[in-house]
C-alpha positions in Angstrom: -8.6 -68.8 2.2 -7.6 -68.6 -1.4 -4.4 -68.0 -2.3 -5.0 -64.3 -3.7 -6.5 -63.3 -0.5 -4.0 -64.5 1.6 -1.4 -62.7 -0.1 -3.4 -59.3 0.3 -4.0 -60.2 3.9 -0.1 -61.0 4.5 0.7 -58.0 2.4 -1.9 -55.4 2.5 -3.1 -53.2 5.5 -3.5 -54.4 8.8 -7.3 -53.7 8.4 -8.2 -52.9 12.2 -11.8 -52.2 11.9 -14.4 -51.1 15.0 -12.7 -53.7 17.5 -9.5 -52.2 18.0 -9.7 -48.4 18.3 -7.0 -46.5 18.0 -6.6 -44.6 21.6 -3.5 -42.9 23.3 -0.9 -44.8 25.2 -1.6 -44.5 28.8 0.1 -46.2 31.5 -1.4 -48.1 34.6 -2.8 -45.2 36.1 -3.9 -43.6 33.2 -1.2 -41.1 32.4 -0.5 -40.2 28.7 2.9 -39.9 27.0 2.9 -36.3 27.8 3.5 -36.6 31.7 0.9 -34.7 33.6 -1.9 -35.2 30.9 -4.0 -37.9 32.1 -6.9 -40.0 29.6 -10.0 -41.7 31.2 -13.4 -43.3 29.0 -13.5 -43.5 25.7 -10.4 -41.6 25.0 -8.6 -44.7 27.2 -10.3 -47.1 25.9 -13.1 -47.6 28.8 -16.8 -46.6 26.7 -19.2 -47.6 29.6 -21.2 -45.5 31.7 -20.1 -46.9 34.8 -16.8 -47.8 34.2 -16.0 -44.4 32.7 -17.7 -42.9 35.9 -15.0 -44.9 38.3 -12.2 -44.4 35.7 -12.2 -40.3 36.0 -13.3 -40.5 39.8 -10.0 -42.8 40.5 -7.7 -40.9 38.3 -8.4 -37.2 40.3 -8.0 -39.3 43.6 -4.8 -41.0 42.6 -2.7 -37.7 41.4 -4.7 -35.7 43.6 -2.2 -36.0 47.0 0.6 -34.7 44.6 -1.5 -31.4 44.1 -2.2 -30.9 47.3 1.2 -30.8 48.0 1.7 -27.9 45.5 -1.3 -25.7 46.9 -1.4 -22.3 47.6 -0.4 -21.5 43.5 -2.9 -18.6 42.4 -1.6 -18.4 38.9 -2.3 -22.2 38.3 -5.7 -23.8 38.4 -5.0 -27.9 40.0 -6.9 -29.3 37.4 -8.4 -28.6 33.7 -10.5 -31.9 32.1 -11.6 -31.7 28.9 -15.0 -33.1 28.3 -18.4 -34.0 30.5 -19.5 -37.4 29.6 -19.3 -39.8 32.5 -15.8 -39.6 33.2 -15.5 -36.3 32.8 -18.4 -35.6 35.6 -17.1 -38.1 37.8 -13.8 -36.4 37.9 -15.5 -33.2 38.3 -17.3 -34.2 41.4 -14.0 -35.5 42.9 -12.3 -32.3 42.2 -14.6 -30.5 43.8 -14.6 -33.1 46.9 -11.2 -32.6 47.4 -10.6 -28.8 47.7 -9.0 -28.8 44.0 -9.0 -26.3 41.9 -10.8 -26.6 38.8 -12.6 -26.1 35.6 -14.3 -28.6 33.2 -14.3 -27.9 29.2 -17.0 -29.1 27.1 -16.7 -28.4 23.1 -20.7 -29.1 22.6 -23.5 -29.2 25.0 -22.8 -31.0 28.8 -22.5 -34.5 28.4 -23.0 -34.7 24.7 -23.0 -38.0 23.8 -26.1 -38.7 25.9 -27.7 -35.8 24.1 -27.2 -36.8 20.7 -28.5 -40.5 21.6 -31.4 -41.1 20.4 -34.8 -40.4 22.1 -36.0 -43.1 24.4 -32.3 -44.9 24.3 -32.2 -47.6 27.1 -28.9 -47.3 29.3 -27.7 -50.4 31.1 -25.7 -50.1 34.2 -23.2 -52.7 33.4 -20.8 -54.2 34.5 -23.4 -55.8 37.3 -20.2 -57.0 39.4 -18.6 -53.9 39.6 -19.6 -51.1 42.5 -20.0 -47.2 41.3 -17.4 -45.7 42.9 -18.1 -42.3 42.5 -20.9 -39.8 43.5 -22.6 -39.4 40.4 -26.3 -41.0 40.5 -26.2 -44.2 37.5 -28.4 -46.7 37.2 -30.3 -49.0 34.3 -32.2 -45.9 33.3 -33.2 -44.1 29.7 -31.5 -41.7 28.5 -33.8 -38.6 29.7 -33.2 -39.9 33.0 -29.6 -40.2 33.0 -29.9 -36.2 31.7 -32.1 -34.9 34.4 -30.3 -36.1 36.9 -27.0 -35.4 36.0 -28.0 -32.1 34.8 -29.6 -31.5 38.8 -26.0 -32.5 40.0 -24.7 -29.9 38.0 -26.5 -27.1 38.6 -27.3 -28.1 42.9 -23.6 -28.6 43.1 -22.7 -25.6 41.1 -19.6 -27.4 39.4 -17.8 -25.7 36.9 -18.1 -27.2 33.9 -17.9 -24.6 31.1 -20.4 -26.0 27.5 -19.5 -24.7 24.1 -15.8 -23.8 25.4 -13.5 -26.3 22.9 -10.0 -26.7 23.6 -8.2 -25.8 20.7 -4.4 -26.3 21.9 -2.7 -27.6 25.3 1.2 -26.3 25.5 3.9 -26.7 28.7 4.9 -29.6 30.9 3.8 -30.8 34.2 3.1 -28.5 36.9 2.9 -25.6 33.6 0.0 -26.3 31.6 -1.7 -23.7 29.1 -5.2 -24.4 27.9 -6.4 -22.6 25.2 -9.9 -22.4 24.2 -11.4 -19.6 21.6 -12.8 -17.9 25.1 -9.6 -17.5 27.6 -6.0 -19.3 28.1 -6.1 -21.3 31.3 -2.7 -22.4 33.2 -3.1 -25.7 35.4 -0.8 -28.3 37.0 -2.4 -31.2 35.6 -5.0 -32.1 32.6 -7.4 -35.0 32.0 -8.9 -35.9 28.6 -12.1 -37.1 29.5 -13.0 -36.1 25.5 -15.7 -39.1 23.4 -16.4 -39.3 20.1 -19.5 -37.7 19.7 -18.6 -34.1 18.7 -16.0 -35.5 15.8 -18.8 -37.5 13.6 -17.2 -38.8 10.0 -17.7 -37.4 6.7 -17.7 -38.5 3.0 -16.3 -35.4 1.8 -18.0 -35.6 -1.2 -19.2 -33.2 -3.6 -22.6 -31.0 -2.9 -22.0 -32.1 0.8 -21.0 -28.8 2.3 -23.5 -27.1 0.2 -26.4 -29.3 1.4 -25.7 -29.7 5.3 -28.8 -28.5 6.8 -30.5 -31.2 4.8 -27.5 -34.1 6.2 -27.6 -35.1 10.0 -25.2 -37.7 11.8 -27.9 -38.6 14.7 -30.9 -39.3 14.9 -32.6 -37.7 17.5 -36.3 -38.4 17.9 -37.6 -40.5 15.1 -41.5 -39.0 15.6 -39.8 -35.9 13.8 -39.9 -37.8 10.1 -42.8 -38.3 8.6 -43.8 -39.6 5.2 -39.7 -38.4 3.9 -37.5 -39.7 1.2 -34.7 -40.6 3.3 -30.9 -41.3 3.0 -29.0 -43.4 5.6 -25.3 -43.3 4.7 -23.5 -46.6 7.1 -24.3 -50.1 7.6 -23.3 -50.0 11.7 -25.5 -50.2 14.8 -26.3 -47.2 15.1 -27.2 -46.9 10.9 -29.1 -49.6 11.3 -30.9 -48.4 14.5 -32.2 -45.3 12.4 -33.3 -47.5 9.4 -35.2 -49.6 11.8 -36.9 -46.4 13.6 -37.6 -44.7 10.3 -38.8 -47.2 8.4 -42.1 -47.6 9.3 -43.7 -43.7 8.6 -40.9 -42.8 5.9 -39.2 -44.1 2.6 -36.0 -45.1 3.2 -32.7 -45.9 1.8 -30.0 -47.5 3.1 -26.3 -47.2 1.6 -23.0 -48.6 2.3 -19.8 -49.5 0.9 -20.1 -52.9 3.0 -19.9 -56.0 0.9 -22.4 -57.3 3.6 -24.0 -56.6 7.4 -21.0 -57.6 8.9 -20.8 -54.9 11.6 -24.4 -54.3 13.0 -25.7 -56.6 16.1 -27.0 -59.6 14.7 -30.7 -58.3 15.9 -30.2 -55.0 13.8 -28.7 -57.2 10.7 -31.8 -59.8 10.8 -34.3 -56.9 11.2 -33.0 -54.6 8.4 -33.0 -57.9 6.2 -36.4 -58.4 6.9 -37.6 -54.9 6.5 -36.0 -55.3 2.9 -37.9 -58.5 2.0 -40.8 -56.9 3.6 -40.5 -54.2 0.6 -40.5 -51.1 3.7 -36.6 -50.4 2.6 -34.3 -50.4 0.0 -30.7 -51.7 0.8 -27.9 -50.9 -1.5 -24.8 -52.6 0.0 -21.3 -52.1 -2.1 -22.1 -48.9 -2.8 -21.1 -45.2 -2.1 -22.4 -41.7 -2.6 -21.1 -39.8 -5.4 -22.8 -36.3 -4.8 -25.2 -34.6 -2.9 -28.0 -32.5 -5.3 -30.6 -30.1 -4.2 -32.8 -33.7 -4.6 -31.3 -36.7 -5.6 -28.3 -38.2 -4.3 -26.1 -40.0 -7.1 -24.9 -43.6 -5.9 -21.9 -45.7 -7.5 -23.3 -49.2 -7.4 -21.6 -52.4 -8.9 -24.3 -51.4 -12.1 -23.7 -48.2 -12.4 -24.5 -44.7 -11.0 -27.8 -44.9 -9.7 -30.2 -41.7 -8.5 -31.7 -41.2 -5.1 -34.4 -38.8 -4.5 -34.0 -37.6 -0.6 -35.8 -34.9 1.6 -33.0 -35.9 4.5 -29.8 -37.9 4.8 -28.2 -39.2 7.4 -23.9 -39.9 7.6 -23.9 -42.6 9.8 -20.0 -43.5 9.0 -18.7 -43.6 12.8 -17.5 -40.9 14.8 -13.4 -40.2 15.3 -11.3 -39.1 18.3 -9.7 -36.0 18.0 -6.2 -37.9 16.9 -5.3 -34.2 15.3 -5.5 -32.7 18.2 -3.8 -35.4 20.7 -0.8 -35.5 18.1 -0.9 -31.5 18.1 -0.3 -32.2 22.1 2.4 -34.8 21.5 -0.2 -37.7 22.8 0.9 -40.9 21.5 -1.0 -43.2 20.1 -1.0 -47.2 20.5 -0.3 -47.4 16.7 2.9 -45.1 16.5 6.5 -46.4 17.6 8.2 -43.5 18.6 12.6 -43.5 18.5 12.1 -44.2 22.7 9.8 -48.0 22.0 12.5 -49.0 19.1 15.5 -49.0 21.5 13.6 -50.1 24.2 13.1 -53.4 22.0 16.8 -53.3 20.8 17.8 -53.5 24.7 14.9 -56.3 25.2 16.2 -58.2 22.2 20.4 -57.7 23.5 19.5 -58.6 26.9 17.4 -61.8 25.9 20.0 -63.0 23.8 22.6 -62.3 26.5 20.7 -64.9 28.8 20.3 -67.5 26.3 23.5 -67.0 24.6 25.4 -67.2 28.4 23.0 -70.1 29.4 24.2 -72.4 26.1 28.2 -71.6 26.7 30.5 -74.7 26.9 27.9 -76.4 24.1 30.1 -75.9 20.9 27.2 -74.6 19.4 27.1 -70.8 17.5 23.9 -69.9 20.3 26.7 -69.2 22.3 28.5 -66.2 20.1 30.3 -64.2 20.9 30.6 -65.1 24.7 32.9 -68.3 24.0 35.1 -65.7 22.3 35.1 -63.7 25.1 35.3 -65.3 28.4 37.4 -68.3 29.3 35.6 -71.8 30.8 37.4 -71.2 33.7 36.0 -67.7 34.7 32.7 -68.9 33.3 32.5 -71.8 35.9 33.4 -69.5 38.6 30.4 -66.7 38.1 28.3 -70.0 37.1 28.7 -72.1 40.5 28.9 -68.8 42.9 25.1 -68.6 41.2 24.3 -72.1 41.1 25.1 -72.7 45.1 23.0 -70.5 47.1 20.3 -71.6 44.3 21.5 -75.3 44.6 21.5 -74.8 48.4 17.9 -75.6 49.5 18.3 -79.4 47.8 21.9 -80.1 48.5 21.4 -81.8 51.6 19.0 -84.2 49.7 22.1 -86.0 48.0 25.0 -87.8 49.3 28.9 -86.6 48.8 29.4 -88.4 45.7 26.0 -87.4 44.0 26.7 -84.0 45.0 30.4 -83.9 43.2 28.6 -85.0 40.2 26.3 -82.2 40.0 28.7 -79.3 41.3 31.2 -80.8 38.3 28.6 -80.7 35.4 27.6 -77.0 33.9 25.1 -78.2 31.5 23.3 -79.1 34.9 24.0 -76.5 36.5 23.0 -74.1 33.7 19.6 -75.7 33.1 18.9 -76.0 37.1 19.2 -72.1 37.2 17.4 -71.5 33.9 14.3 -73.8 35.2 14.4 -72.3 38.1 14.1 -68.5 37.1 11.5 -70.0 35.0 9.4 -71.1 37.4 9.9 -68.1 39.9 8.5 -65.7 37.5 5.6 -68.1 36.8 5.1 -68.2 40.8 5.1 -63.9 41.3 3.4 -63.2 38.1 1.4 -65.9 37.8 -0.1 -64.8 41.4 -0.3 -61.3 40.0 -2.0 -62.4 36.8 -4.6 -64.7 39.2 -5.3 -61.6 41.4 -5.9 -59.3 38.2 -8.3 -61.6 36.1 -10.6 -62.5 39.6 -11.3 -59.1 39.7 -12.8 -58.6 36.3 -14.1 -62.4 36.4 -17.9 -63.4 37.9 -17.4 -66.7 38.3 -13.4 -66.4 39.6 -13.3 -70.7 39.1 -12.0 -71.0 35.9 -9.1 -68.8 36.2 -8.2 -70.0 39.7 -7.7 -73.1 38.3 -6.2 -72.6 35.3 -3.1 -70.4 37.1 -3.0 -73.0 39.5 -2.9 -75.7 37.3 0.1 -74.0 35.5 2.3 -73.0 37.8 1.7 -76.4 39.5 3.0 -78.4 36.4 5.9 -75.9 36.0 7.3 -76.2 39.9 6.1 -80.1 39.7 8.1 -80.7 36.6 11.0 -78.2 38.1 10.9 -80.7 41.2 10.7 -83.7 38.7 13.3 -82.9 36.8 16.0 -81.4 39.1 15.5 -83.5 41.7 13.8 -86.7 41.5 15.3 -87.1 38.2 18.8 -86.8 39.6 18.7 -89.1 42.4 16.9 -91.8 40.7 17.7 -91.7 37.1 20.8 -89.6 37.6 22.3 -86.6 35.8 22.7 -87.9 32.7 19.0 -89.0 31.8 17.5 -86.2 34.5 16.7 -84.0 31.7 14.2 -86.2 29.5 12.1 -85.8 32.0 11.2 -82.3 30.5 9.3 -84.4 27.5 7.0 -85.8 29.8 5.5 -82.1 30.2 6.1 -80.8 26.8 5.7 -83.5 24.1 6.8 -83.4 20.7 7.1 -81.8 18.6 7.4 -79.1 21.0 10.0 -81.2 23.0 12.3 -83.1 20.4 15.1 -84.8 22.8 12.4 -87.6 23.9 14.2 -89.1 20.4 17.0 -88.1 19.8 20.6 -89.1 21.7 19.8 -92.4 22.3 23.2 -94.7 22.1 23.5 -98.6 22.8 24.7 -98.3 26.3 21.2 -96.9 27.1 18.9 -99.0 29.7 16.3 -100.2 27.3 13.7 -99.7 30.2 14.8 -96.3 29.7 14.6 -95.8 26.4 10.8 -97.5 26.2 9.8 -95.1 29.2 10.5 -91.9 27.5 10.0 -92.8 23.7 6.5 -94.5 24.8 5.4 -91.6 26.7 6.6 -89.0 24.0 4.4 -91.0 21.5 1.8 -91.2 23.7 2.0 -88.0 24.7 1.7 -86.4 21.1 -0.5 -89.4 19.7 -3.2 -90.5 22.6 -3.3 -87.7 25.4 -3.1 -84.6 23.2 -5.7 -85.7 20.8 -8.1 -87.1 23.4 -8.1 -83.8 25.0 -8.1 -82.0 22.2 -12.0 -83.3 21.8 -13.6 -81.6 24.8 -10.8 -79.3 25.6 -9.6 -77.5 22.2 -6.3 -76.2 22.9 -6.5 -75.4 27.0 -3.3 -77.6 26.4 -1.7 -74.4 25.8 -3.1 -72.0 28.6 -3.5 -74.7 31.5 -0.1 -77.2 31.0 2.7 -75.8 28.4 5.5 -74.0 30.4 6.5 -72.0 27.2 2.7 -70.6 27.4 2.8 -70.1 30.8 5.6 -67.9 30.7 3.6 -65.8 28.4 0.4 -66.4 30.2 2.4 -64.9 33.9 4.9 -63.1 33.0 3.4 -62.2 29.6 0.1 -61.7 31.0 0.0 -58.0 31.8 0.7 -57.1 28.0 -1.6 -59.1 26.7 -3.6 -56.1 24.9 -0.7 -55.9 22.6 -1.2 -59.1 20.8 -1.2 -58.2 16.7 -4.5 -57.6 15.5 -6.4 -57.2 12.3 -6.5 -59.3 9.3 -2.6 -59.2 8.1 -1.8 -60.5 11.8 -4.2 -63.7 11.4 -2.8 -64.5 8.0 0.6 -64.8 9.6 -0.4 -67.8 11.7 0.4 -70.1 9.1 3.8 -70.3 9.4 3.0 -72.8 12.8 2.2 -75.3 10.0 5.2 -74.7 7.9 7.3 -75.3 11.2 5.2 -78.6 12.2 5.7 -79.8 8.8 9.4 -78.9 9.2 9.7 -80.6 12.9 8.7 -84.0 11.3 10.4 -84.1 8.7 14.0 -82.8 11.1 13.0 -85.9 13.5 12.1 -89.0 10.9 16.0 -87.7 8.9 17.6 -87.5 12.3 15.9 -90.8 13.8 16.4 -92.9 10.1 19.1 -91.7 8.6 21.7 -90.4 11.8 20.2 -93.6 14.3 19.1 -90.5 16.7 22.0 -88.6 17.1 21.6 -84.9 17.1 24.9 -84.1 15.9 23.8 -82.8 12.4 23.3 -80.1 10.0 19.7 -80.6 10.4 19.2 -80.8 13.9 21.3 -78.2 14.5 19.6 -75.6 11.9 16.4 -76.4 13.2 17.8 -76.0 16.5 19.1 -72.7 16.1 16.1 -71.5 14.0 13.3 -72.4 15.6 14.4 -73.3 19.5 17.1 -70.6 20.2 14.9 -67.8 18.3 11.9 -69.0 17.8 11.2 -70.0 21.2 13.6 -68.3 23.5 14.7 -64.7 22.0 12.0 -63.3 19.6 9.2 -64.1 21.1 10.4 -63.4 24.9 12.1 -59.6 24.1 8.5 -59.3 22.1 6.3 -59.6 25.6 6.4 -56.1 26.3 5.9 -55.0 22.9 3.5 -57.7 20.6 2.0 -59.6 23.9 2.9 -63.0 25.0 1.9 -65.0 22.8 4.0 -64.9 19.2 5.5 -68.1 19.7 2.2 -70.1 20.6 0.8 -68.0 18.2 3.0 -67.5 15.0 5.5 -70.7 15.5 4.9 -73.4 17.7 4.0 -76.4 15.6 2.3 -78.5 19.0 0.1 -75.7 19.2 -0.6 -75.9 15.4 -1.0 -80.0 15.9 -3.2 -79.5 19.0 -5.6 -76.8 16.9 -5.2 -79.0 13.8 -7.4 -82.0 15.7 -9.2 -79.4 17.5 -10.8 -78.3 14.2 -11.4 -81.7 12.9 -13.3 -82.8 15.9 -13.1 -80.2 19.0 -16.6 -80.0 20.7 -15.4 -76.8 22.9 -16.6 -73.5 21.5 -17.4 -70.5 23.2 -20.8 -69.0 22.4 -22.8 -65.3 22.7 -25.9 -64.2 23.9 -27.4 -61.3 22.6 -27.0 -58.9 24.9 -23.4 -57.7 23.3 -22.8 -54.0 23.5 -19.9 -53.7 21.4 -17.8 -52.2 23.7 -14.3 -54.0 22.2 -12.9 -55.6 25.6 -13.3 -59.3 24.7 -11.2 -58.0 21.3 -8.8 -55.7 23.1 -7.8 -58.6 25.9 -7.3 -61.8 23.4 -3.6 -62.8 23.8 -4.0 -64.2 20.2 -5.8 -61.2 18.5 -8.9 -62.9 17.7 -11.9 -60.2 16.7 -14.0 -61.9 19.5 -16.9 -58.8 19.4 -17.5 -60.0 15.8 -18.3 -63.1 16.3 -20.3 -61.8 19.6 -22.5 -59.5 18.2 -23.5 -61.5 15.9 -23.8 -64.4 17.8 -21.5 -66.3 16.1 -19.9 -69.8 18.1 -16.1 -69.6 18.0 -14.0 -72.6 18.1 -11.1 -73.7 16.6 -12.7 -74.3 12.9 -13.0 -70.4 12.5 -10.4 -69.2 15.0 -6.4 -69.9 17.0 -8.6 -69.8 20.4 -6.8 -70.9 23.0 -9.5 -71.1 25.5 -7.7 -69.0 28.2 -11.3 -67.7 29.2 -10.4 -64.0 29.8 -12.5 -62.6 27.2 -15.4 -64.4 29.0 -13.9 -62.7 32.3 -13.7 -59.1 30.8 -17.1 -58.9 29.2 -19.3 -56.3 31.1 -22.8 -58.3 30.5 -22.1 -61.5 30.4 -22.1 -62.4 26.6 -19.9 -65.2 26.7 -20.0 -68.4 27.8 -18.0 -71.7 27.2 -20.2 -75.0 25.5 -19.7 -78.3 24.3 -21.6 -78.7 20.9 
């Protein structure tokens, strides 16, 4: 990237684009930030048929038992939901199944966004893996299908569902709700935005517009209905595309879009429009937008000047938007806005992270430990300390004789790091297991992430093991810790060369300073060939934290252009780690006890590592310090891009439906390169090769390859 367009990506708008919507917050069962108002589909972030289907069938079940516990209210309804498409049916059905009360509001015709598809329109019933758990009848089907029989269940059934009635305005609290539509004011205990996109289609706002909308559509319903037209299609996405593709072969059309080039269309819709253009059956003006709307001619501003377009129809193909007005009216938040509540929810994550690591380096003479030296005396510190480390110590104890065991009930740097290590690796054990149980459900082929937990948290409670125990008795307290270098090498792990004094066994000092070099020099580059950087998501305790623990706010990861540009600053801190070791090595004959050392130190492994990035789980995703910082991962991805074989590749059967984007840990636009079919490795990407936008992919697309 050239140096100008790095600084507007590091500077200019994050740049989101179609793979990360903008949808409310809801929590894990789907509740907004306005308690009692419920999202499901689209609005939540789930656009397929199916899954949209178990989504609002699921959410009426789960808050349903709390209604029924209410019942017996004739003033309030149990239920309102807002909108018919597929998880606004599905919910419908159960409500009616369970005895609630209800009534279904629909601002355009019942389920619209299958209406305004276009004629013939081919619906697959994906995910294949995952059961329909409601009543409605779905299967691969056209569209026409999906409408007859839905419209049957409807009308046998006699649900309620009320077309043409738009909310306009949702006021009161839990258990009070009023729901206002231009017909009647409804009160109900709960509500469930079940709303899509399809009624809310993009404008241009541009002059002669308004006066000319009978001659400007947003969908295309039935092709066969244009015949030998001068047409307009404003957009260069999937669905544009789509109608240049239908239109082009009985009409004249013209394609226009502000879009440098195809970059957001299906690779099959790109290649097909290109070749309808070199075929001379369309004319493609990309880099361009519409000036006006005439009686006739549309007026385009192209990189050459204002150019006229004579057109009997046009099309606005510009995307459709959720109704963010209204969920803000409501007091929905979004996933964009921080709100008073999320900022001192991070101030207490960032105090309480720096309490642990602040408490865990006290006694060290080193400023990580402010203010607490200042505050509590060594003696009350070694009190609270070995009441902890005892019963923690306990299960071991009786592995070491009475001597060994004075030793390591007298040192607190042991003791501190034993209970550290050891809190480590129990929140890698529950939420690690969680994590496992979560990503088999969504996977096909559960394998991969099996063994990639297991892997893991088996080299965290190995190396735990190692270290604490093994270490002790055979290499004793003293040398114990090194062992931790054999797991992470440098220059994630510096103290494999540092503190190294001429009483030191020289077996000793070979052992650990051979296997650092080979660990950095021979095994990470080897497996950097056929593995890319697995290192990372299969081995590193600091990513395994993030990839357990971390895991379950992994949608949070930055996204968007600016966030990518950050990730250079990995490089700067590699560059910075080898130049910190070959001063402190040369120059100070390994001793740590320096202003470099201890800058980098506090910098980079007290915040870097430990606080930022830790307080930041719940908030930015696990993965800012492998990420953003940590200069083995940048070494790793370095090689990885030089010679890595491992990519992951796309079929083209992608349906844009944003998961694979939405799940990557290190906010990689996956869809992109998927729809277009695009390999992704580490030459064009920071992918760590955790697998889990493979897993979350409703058809299949992805796949791991060698090349």
């Amino acid at each position: 990237m050239q140096f100008t367009g790095l600084w507007q990506a590091l500077t200019g708008p994050p740049a989101m684009g179609p793979s990360y919507p903008v949808l409310p917050d809801v929590d894990a069962v789907g509740e907004t930030s306005v308690p009692g108002i419920y999202a499901a589909g689209e609005l939540a972030g789930t656009p397929l048929v199916r899954l949209g289907l178990n989504a609002g069938h699921d959410l009426v079940q789960a808050f349903a038992p709390e209604l029924e516990a209410g019942k017996g209210d004739a003033e309030h309804l149990d239920l309102i939901i807002v909108g018919s498409g597929s998880s606004g049916l599905a919910a419908t059905v159960a409500a009616q199944d369970l005895g609630l009360s209800y009534v279904t509001l629909e601002a355009a015709a019942f389920a619209n966004t299958f209406v305004t598809m276009m004629k013939g329109k081919h619906l697959f019933a994906e995910p294949e893996n995952v059961a329909n758990r409601s009543r409605v009848w779905f299967e691969e089907c056209s569209r026409e299908a999906l409408l007859e029989n839905w419209t049957k269940m409807v009308r046998d059934e006699s649900l309620e569902i009320h077309a043409h009635e738009k909310v306009t305005k949702i006021t009161g609290s839990k258990g009070d709700f009023s729901v206002t539509t231009p017909l009647a004011t409804y009160r109900c205990k709960r509500v469930l935005l079940c709303m899509g996109k399809a009624g809310n289609p993009r404008t241009l706002g541009v002059p002669g517009e308004r006066q000319n909308a009978e001659r400007i559509h947003h969908r295309l319903l039935d092709a066969d209905d244009f015949h030998d037209r001068d047409i307009l299609v404003v957009g260069a996405g999937d669905v544009a595309c789509e109608a240049v593709i239908a239109l082009a072969e009985h009409n004249r059309v013209t394609m226009s879009a502000i879009d440098r080039a195809l970059t957001f269309p299906k690779k099959r819709n790109a290649d097909a429009i290109r070749k309808l253009e070199t075929d001379g059956k369309i004319t493609v003006n990309l880099s361009c937008s519409v000036k006006s709307f005439g009686d006739d001619i549309a007026e385009l501003n192209t990189p050459e000047g204002v150019v006229a377009v004579r057109y009997d129809t046009a099309f606005e193909m510009i995307g459709a938007e959720l109704p963010v007005k209204f969920l803000q009216e409501t007091g929905v938040r979004l996933n964009d806005k921080w709100q008073w509540t999320k900022w001192a929810a991070l101030a207490v994550a960032f105090v309480s992270v720096y309490c642990l690591y602040a408490l865990k380096s006290f006694g060290k003479g080193s400023i990580t430990a402010w203010p607490f030296e200042g505050l509590i005396t060594p003696e009350s510190y070694d009190r609270v300390l070995g009441a902890m480390f005892s019963p923690a110590f306990a299960p071991f104890a009786w592995l070491f004789d009475a001597s060994a065991q004075a030793e390591i009930y007298a040192d607190r740097g042991f003791q501190q790091g034993y209970l550290y290590s050891g809190l480590y690796t129990v929140l890698m054990l529950v939420f690690g297991f969680e994590a496992l149980i979560r990503w088999r459900k969504h996977a096909s082929n559960p394998r991969y992430q099996t063994w990639r937990y297991a892997s893991l948290i088996s080299f965290q409670v190995g190396f735990f093991l190692l270290v604490n125990i093994v270490g002790v008795q055979y290499l004793s307290v003293k040398y114990a810790w090194r062992a931790w270098g054999l797991y992470q090498p440098f220059p994630l792990f510096f103290n494999t060369y540092f503190w190294w004094y001429p009483g030191d066994p020289k077996w000793l000092v070979a052992l650990f300073v051979g296997a650092g070099l080979f660990g950095t020099f021979v095994a990470i580059p080897v497996a950097s060939r056929n593995h890319g950087k697995r290192f990372c998501t299969w081995i590193c305790g600091c990513g395994g934290l993030a990839e357990t623990l971390g895991d379950r706010w992994r949608h949070l990861a930055p996204k968007g252009g600016r966030s990518r540009a950050w990730e250079f600053q990995s490089a700067v801190i590699l560059v910075a780690a080898v130049l910190v070791t070959l001063i402190v090595v040369g120059a100070y004959e390994t001793d740590g006890s320096n202003v470099w050392w201890r800058s980098y130190n506090y910098i980079v492994d007290f915040w870097l590592v430990a606080v930022i990035p830790i307080a930041l789980y719940p908030f930015f995703g696990g993965k800012v310090w492998c990420r953003y910082w940590c200069p083995l991962a940048s070494w790793n991805g370095m090689l990885a891009s030089w010679y890595g074989r491992l990519q992951i590749v796309s079929n083209d059967k992608c349906i844009t439906c944003t998961q694979c984007s939405k799940y990557c840990q290190v906010g990689i636009d996956v869809m992109a390169f998927a729809k277009n079919m695009e390999p992704m490795d580490n030459t064009n990407s920071s992918c760590i090769q955790c697998g889990i936008c493979i897993d979350v992919c409703p058809v299949d697309v992805l796949s791991f390859d060698l090349k």
